[in-house]
C-alpha positions in Angstrom: 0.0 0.0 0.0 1.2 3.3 -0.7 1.2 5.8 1.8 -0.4 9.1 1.5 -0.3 12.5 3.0 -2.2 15.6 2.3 -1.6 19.3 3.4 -3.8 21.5 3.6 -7.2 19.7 4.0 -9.2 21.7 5.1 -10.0 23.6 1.3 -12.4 21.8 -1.1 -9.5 20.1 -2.8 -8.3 18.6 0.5 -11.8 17.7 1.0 -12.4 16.2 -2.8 -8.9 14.3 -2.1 -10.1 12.5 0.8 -12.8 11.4 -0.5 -11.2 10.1 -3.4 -8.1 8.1 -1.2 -11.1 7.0 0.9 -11.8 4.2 -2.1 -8.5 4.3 -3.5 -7.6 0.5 -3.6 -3.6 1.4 -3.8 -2.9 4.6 -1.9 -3.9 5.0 1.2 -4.1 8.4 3.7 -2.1 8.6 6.0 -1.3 11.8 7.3 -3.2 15.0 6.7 -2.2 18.5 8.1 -4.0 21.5 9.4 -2.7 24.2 11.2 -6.0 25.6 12.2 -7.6 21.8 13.6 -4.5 19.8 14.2 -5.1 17.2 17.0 -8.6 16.2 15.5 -9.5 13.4 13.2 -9.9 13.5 10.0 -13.8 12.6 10.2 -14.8 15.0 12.6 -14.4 17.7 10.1 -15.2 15.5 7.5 -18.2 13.4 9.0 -18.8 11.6 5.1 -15.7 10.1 5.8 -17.3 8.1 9.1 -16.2 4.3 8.7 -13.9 4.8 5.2 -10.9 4.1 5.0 -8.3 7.1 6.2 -11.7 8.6 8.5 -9.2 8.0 11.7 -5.8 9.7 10.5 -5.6 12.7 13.4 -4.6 15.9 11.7 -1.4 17.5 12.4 1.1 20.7 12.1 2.8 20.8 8.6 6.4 19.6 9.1 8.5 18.4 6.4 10.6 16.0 8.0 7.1 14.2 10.0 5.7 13.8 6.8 8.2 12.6 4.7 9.1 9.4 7.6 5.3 8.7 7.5 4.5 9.3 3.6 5.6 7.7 0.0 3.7 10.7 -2.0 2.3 13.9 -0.7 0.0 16.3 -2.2 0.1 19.9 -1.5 -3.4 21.1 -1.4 -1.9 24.9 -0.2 -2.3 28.2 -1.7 1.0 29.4 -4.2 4.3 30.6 -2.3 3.7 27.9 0.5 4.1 25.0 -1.8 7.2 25.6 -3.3 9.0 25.5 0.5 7.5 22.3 1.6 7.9 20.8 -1.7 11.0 22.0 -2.4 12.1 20.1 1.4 10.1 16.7 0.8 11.3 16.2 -2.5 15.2 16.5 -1.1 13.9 14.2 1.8 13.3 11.4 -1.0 9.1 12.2 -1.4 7.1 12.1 -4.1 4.9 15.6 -4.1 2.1 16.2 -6.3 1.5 20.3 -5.6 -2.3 21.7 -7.0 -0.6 25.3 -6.3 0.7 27.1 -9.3 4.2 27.3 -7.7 5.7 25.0 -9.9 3.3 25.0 -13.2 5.1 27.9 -15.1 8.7 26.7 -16.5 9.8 30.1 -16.6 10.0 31.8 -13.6 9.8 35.0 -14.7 6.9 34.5 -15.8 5.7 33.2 -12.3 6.8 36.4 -10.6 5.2 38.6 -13.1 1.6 37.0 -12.4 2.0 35.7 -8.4 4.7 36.5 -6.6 8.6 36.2 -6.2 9.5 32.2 -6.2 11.9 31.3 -3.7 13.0 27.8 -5.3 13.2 28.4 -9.0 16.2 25.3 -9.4 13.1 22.6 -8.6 11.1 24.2 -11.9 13.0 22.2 -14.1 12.2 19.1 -12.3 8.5 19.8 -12.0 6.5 17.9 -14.7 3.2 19.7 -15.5 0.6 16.9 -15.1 -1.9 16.6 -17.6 -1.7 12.9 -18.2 -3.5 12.7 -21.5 -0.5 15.1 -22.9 2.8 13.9 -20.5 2.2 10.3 -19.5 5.5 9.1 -20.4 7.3 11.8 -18.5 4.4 11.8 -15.2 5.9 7.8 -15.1 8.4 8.1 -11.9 8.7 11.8 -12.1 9.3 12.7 -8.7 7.8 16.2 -9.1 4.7 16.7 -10.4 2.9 20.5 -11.0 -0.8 19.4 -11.4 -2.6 21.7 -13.4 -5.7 24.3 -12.8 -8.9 23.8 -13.6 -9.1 26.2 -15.8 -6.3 25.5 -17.9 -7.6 21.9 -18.3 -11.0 22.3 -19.7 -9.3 25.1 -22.0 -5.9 22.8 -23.3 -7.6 19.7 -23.6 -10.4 21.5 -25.7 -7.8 23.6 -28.1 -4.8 21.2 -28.4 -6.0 18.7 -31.0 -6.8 21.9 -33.4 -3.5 23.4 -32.5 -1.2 20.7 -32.9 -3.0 19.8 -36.1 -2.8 23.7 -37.6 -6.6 24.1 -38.2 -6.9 27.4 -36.3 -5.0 30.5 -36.3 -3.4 31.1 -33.2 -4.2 34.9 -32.8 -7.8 35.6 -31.6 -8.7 32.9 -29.7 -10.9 33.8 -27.3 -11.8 31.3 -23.9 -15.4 32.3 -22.1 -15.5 29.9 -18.9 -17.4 29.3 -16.0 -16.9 27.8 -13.0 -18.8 26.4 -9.8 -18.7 28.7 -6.8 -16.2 25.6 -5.2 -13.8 27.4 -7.9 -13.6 30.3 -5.3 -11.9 28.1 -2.4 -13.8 27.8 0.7 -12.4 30.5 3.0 -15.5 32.6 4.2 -15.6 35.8 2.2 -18.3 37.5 1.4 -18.2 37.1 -2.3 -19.0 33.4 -2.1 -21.7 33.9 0.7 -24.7 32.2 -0.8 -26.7 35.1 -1.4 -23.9 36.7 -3.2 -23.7 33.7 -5.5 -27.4 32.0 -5.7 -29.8 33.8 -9.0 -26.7 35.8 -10.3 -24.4 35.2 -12.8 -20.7 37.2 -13.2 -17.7 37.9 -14.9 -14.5 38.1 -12.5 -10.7 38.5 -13.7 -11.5 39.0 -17.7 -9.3 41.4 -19.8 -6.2 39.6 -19.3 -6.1 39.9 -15.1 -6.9 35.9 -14.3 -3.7 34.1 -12.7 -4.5 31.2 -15.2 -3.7 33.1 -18.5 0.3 32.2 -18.4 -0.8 28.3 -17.8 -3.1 28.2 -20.6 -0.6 29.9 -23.6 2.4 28.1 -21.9 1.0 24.7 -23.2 -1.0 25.9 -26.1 2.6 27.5 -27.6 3.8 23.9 -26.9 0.8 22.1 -29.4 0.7 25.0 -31.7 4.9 24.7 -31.4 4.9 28.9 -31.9 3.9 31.6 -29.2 0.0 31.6 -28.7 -1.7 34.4 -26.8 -5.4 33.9 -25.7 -8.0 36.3 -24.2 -9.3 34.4 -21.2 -12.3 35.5 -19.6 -13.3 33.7 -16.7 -17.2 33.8 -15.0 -18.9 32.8 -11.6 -21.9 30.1 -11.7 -24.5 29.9 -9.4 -23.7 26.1 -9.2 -21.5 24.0 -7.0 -18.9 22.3 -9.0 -18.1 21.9 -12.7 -16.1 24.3 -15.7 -18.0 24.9 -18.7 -15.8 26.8 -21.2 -17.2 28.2 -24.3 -13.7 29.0 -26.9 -14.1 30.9 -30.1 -11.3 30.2 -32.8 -10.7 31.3 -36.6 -10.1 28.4 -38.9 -7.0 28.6 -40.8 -9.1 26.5 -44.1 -12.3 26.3 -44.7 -12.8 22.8 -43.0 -16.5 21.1 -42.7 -17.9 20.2 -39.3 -17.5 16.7 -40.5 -13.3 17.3 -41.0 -12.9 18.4 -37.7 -15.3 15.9 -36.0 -13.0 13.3 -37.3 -10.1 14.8 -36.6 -10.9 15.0 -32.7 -12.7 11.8 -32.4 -9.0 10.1 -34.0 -6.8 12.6 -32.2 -8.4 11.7 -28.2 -9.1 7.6 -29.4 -6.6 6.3 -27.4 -7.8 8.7 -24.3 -11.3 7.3 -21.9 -11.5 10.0 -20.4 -12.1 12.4 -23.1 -15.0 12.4 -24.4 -15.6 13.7 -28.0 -19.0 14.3 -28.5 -21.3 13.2 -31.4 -22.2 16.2 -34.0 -25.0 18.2 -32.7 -24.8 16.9 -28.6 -23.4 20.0 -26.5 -21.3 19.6 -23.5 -23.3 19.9 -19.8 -21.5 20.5 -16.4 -23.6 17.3 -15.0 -22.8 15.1 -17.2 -19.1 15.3 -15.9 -20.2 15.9 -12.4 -17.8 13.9 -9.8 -15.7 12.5 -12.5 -12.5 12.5 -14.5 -14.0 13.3 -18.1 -13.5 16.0 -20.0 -16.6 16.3 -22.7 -15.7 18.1 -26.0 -18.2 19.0 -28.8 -16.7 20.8 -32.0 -18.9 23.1 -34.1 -18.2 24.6 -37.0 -20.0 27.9 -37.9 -19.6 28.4 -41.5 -20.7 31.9 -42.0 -18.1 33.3 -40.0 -15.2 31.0 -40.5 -15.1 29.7 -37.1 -14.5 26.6 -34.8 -16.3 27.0 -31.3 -14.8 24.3 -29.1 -16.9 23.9 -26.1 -15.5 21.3 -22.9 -17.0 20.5 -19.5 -15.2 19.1 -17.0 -16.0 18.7 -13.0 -13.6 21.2 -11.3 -12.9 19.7 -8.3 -12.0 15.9 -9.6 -11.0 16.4 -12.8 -9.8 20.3 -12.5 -8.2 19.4 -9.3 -7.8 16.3 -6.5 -8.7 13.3 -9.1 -5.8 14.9 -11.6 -3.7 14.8 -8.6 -4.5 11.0 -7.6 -4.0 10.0 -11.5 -0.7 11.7 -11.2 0.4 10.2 -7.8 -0.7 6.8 -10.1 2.1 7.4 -12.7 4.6 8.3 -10.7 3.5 5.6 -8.4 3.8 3.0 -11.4 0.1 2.5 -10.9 -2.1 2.3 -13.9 -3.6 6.0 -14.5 -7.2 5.1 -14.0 -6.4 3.5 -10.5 -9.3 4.3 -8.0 -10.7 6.9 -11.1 -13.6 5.2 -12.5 -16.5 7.0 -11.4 -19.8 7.1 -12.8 -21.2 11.0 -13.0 -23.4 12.3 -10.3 -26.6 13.1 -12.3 -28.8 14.3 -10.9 
């Protein structure tokens, strides 16, 4: 069994990760951290958890060398600048890390400082391996380091990267319209995530080129379109719970027919279960991804202006978040990716 620790588990994704190692038949929790309720179990915060497995670990202060005696991986549930110090000391104490920040997503650092803060452990970029498994398997296998992505940025690669890497869009004007489940917000009490600041409303947040996710999103869209991509990314605020819809408006380089392009994705993600090409004419929905690892993609072509409007769904908190995580810790754990993943959506 492979043993498991968690920091921060107090946010959704801690919460979304336990659940998840809870039914994991490989990796087991075994240490979880809070500074704020360390010294109580893990189900007392958590009462779902009553009776799983992992229900009884007792939470504790996050120190490096505690976890790194009672762990094989550890994921870093923990907002950016505090990952890249505990990371940075269990991956020299032999531990595998898995970090859902963004301290170690962004291969340049300069980049990084320009859109968070000053990193403090730029030499362990170039061993961080950004984990989308669908595009890095080989290298996610026994990395030691893994950067899992944002939720965001997956719904918007996995959506655009077939048409990039093939050349069938122009890679100027491409314009991503998401939206996100409140859970997107994290789950510190503000007031802008209060339910009657969230329930019968419908916003914008970050758009014009402000949202933290931007960088993520043209770093590995350059990479498939194998020249510099800029994207306007404009992200909204559902009145729902969990799940990304992302609506992304692109110019076709050739006049293609939606029957070109259908083909082309359905071919391109084959080999991949957990994307989901959709048939002509179906249209992605947030529930039918709800508590899962798919990502649904529809293609449709609109004629009259020339373009190709991707739309993907994916459930933030699994896929966008803690279940990327656990199919990393598979890899790089030598466990087949889909290991403890197989989950049926959550519809209704």
């Amino acid at each position: 069994m492979i043993r498991a620790g968690l920091v921060g588990v107090t946010g959704y994704t801690g919460m979304e990760l336990a659940r998840i190692l809870a039914s994991h038949p490989e990796i087991r929790l075994t240490a979880a951290t809070s500074r704020q309720d360390a010294g109580k179990r893990l189900d007392s915060i958590y009462p779902f958890l009553l009776g799983l497995p992992g229900a009884d670990v007792v939470l504790s202060e996050p120190e490096a060398a505690d976890l790194a005696a009672r762990c094989d991986v550890v994921f870093l549930a923990v907002p950016h600048g505090v990952a890249m110090e505990i990371g940075a000391e269990l991956f020299d104490a032999g531990v595998n890390v898995v970090d859902l920040s963004a301290d170690f997503r962004l291969r340049n650092a300069d980049v990084y400082e320009a859109w968070y803060k000053p990193h403090t452990r730029k030499e362990y970029l170039a061993k961080a391996v950004y984990g989308l498994p669908e595009l890095y398997a080989d290298e996610l296998r026994g990395a030691r380091l893994i950067a899992n992505p944002g939720c965001y940025p997956t719904a918007s690669i996995l959506g655009l990267y077939a048409a990039l890497k093939n050349g069938i869009i122009n890679t100027d004007g491409i314009v991503i319209d998401a939206k996100s489940g409140t859970t997107g917000a994290g789950r510190k009490a503000v007031v802008s995530s209060l339910y009657c600041e969230v329930a019968d409303t419908f916003r914008p947040y970050g758009i014009g080129g402000k949202h933290r996710h931007t960088p993520e999103i043209e770093q590995e869209l350059s990479a498939a379109a194998g020249t510099p991509v800029t994207v306007s990314f404009n992200p909204h605020l559902l009145p729902i719970s969990r799940g990304i819809l992302a609506t992304i408006y692109t110019k076709l380089g050739a006049p293609l027919t939606q029957s070109d392009i259908q083909a082309l994705y359905e071919d391109f993600w084959k080999d991949q279960p957990w994307i989901r090409v959709l048939p002509a004419g179906r249209l992605p929905e947030t529930r039918n991804v709800r508590g899962t690892m798919f990502c649904d993609i529809a293609v449709t072509v609109d004629t009259r202006t020339g373009r190709l409007i991707v739309t993907s769904a994916i459930d933030n908190l699994c896929r966008g978040a803690s279940g990327q995580a656990v199919a990393n810790a598979n890899l790089m754990s030598g466990l087949p990716v889909d290991c403890g993943l197989n989950f049926g959506p959550l519809v209704p």
